[in-house]
MARVOZA-529039 format. One record per residue: x, y negated, z of N, C-alpha, C, O, CB in turn; residue in three letters. Coordinates in pm, whole numbers, plus 32768, in hexadecimal, padded with zeros to 4 digits. Atoms other than C-alpha are relative to their C-alpha. Last residue first. Glycine has a CB too. Example, Ala and Ser with C-alpha at 12.3 -4.5 7.8 and 13.67 -1.06 7.14 Angstrom:
((7FAE, 8077, 7FFA), (8557, 806A, 82CA), (7FB3, 7F93, 8049), (7FE6, 7F24, 805A), (8029, 7FD2, 7F72), "SER")
((8059, 8077, 8000), (84CE, 81C2, 830C), (805A, 7F88, 8000), (80C2, 7F8A, 8042), (7F9D, 7FFD, 807D), "ALA")
//
This chain:
((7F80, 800F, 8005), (7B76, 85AC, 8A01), (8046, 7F4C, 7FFB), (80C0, 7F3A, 7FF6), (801D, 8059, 7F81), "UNK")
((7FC1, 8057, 7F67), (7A18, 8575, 8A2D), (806A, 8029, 8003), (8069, 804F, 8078), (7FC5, 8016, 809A), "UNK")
((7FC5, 7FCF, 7F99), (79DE, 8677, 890A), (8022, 7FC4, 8098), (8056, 7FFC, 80F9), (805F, 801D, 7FCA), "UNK")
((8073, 7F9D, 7FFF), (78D9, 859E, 882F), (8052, 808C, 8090), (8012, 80B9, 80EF), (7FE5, 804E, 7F26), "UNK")
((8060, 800B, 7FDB), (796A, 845C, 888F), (7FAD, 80AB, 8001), (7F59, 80D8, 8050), (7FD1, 7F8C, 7FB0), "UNK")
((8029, 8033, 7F46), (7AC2, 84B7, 887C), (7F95, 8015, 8050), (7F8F, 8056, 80B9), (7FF3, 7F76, 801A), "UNK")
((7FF2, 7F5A, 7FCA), (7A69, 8582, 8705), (8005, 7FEC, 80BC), (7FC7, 8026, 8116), (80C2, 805A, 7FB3), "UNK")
((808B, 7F8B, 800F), (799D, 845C, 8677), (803D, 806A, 807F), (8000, 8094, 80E1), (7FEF, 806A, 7F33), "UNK")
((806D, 805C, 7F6B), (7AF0, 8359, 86F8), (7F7E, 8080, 8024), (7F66, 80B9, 808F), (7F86, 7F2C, 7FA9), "UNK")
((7FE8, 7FD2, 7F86), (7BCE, 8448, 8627), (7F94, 7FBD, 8083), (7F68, 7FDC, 80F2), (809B, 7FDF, 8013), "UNK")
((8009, 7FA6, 7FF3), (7AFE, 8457, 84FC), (803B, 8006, 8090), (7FFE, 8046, 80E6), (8025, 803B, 7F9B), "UNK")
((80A6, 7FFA, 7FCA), (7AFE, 82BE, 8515), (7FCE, 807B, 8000), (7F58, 8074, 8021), (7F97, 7FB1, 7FA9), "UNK")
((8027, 8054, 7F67), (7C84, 82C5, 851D), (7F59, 8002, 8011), (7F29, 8016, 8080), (803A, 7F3F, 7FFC), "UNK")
((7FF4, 7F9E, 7FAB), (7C8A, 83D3, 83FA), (7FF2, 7FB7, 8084), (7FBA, 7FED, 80E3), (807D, 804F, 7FEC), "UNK")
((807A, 7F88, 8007), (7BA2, 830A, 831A), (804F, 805F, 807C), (8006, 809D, 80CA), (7FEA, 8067, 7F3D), "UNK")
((80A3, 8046, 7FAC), (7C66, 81C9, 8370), (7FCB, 806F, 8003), (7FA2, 8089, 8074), (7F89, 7F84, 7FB0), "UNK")
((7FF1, 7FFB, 7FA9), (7D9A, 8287, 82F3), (7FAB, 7FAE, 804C), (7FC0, 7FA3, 80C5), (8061, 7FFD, 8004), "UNK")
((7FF4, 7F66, 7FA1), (7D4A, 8331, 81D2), (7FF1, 7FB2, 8094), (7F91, 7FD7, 80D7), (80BD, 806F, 7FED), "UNK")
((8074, 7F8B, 7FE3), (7CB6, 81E3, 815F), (8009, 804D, 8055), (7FCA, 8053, 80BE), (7FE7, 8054, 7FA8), "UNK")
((8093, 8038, 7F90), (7DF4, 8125, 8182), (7F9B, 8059, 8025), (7F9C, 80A5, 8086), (7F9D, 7F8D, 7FBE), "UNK")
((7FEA, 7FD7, 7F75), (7EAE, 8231, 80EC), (7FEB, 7FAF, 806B), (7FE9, 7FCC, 80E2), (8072, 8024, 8010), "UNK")
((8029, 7F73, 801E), (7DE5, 821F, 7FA9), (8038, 8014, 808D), (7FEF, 804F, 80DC), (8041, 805F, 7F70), "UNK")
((8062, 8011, 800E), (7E1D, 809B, 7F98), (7F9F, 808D, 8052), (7F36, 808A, 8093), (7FFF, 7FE1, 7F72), "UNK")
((8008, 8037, 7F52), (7F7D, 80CF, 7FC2), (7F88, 7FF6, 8016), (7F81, 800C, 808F), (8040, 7F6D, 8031), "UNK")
((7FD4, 7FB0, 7FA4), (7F8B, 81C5, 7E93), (7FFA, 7FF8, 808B), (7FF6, 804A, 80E6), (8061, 800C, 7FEA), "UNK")
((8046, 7F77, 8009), (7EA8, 8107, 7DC2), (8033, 8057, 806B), (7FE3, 808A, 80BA), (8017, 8049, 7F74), "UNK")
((808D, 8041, 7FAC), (7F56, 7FCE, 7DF3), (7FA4, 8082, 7FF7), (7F5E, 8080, 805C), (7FA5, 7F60, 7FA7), "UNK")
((7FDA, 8001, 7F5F), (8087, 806D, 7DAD), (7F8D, 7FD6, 804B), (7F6D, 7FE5, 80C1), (807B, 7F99, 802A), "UNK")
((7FD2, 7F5D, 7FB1), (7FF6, 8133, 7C5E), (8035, 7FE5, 809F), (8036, 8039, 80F9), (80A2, 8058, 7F9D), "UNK")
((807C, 7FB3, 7FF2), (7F6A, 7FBC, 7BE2), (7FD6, 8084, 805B), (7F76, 809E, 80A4), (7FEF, 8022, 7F8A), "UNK")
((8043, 8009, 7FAF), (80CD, 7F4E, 7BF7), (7F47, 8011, 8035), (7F17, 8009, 80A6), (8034, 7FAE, 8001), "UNK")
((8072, 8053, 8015), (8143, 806D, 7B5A), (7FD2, 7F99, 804C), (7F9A, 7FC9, 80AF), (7FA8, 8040, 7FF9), "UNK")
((804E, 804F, 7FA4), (8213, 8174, 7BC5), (7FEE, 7F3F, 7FB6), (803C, 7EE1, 7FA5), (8067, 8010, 80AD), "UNK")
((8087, 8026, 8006), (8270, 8242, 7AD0), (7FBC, 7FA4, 8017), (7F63, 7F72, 7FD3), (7FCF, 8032, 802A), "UNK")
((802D, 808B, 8077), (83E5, 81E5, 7AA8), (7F62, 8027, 7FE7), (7F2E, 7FEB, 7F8A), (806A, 8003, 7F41), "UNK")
((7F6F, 8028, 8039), (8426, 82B7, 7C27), (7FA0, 7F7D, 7F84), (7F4E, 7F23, 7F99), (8077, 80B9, 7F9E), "UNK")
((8018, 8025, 8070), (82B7, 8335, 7CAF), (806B, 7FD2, 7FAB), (8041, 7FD3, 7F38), (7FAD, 7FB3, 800A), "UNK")
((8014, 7F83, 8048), (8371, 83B2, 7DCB), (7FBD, 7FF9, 7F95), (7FDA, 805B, 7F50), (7FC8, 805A, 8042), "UNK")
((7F80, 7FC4, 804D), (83C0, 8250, 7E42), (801B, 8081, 7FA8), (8070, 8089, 7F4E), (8054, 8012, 805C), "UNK")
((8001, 807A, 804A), (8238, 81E2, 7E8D), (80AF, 803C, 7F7D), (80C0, 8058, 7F06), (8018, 7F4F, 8099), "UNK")
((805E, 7FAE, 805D), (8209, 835E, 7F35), (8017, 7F82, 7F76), (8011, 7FA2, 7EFF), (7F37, 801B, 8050), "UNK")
((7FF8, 7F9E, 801A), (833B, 82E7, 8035), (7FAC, 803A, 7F71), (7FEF, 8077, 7F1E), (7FE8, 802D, 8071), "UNK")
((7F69, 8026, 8052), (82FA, 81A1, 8044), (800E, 8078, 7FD7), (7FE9, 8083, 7F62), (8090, 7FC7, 8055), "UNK")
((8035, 805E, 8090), (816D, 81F1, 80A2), (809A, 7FCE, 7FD3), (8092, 7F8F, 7F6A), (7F7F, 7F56, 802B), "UNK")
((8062, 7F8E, 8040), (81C2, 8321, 81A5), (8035, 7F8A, 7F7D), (8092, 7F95, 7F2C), (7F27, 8021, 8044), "UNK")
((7FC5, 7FDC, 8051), (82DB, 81EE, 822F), (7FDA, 809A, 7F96), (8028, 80D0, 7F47), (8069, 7FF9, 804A), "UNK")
((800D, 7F81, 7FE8), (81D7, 8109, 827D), (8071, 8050, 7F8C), (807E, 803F, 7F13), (7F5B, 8024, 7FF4), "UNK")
((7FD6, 7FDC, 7F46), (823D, 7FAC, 82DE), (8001, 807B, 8013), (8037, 80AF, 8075), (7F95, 7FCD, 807D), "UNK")
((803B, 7F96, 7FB4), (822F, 7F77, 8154), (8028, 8020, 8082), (8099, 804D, 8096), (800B, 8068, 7FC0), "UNK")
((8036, 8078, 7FB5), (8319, 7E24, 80DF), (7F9E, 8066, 8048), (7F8C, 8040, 80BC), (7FB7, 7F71, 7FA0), "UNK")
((7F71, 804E, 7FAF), (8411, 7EFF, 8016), (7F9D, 7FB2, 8058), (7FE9, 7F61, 808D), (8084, 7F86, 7F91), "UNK")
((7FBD, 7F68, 7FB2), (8300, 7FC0, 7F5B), (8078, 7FE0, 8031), (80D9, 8028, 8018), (801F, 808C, 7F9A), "UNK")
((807E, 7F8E, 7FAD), (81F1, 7EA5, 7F37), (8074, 8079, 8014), (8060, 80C9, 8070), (7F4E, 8046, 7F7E), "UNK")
((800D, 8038, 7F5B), (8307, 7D9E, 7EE5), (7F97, 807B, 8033), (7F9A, 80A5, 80A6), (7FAA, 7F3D, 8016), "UNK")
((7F83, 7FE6, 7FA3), (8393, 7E73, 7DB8), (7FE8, 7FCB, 80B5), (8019, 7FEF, 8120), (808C, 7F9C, 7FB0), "UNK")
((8013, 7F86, 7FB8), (8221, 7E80, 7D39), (8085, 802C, 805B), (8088, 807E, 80B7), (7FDB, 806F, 7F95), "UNK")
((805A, 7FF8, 7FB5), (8218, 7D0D, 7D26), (8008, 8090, 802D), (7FFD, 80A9, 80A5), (7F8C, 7FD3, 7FC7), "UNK")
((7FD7, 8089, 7FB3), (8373, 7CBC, 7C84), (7F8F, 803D, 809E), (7FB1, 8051, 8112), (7FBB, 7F39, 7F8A), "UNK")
((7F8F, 7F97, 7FEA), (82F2, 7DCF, 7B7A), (8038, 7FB1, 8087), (8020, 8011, 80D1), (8080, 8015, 7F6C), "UNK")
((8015, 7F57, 7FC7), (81B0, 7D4C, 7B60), (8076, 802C, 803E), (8075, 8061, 80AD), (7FE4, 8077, 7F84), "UNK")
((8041, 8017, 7F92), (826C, 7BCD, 7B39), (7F98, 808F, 8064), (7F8F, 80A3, 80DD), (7FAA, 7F88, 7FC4), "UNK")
((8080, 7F9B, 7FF8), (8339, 7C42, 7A1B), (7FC2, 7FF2, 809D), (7FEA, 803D, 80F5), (8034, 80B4, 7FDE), "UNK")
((8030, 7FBA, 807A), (83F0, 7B0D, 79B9), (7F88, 807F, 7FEA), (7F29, 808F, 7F9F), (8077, 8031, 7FD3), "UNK")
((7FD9, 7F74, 800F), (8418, 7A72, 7B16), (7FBB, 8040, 7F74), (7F42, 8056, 7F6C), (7FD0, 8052, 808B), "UNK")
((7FAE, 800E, 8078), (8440, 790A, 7B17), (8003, 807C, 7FC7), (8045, 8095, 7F62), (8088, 7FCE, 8017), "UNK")
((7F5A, 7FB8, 8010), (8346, 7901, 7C3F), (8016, 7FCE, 7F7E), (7FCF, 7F81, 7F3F), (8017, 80BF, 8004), "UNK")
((7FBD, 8066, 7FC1), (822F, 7830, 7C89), (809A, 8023, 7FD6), (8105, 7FE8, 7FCC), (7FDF, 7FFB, 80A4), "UNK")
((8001, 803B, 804C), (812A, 7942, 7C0E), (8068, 7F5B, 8002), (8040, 7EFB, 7FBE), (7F7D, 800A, 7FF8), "UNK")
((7FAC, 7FA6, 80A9), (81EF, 7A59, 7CBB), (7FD3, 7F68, 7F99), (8029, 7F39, 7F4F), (7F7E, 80E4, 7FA6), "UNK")
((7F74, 8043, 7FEB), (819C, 797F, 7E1B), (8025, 802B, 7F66), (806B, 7FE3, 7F1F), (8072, 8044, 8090), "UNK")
((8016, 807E, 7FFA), (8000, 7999, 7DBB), (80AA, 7FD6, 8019), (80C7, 7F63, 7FFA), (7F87, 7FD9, 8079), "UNK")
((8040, 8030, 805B), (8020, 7AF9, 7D70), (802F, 7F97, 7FE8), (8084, 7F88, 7F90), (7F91, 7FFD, 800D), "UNK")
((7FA6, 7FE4, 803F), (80DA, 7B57, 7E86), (7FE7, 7FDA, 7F87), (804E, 7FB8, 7F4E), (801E, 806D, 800D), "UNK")
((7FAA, 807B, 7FD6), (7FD5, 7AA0, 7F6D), (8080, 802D, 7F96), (80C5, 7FCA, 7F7D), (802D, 7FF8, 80C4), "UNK")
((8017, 806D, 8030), (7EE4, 7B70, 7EBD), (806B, 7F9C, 801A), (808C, 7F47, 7FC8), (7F8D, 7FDE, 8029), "UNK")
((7FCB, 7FFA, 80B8), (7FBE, 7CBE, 7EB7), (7FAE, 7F61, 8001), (7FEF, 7F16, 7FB9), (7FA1, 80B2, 7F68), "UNK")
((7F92, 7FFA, 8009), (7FBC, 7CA0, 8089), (8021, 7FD4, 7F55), (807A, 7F83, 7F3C), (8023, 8086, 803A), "UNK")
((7FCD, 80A8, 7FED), (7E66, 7C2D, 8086), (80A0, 7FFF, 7FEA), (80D5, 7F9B, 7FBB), (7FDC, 7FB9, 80B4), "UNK")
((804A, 8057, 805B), (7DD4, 7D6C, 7FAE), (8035, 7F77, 8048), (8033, 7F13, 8001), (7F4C, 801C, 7FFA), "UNK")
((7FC2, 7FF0, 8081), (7EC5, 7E41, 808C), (7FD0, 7F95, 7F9F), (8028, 7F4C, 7F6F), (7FE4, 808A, 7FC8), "UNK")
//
């Protein structure tokens, strides 16, 4: 995520684009591979923020390292 908004960053400042946040948070919820994170990104409607998308994808990063390294614990500890 943090390489995906820098490089967005760095193209927004090149642009012509008037609101460059706005430009930027449209690419984070059209450019997401995950459709949890489009989904929760779009349900925010005129909230969403780009601060609030990076927050949101950020947040379901996490979850999901923490549940991939909960699942490894449980393999190892069950030999499953």
């Amino acid at each position: 995520m943090e390489q995906f908004v820098t490089k967005l960053q760095l193209l927004a400042k090149d642009s012509s684009f008037k609101d460059q946040d706005e430009m930027i948070r449209d690419r984070i919820v059209f450019g997401t591979n995950s459709q949890k994170v489009r989904e929760k990104l779009i349900n925010e409607k005129a909230k969403l923020t780009l601060a609030r998308a990076i927050e949101i994808a950020r947040n379901y990063e996490s979850a999901k390292q923490q549940l991939q390294s909960m699942g490894k614990k449980e393999d190892s500890i069950y030999g499953i």
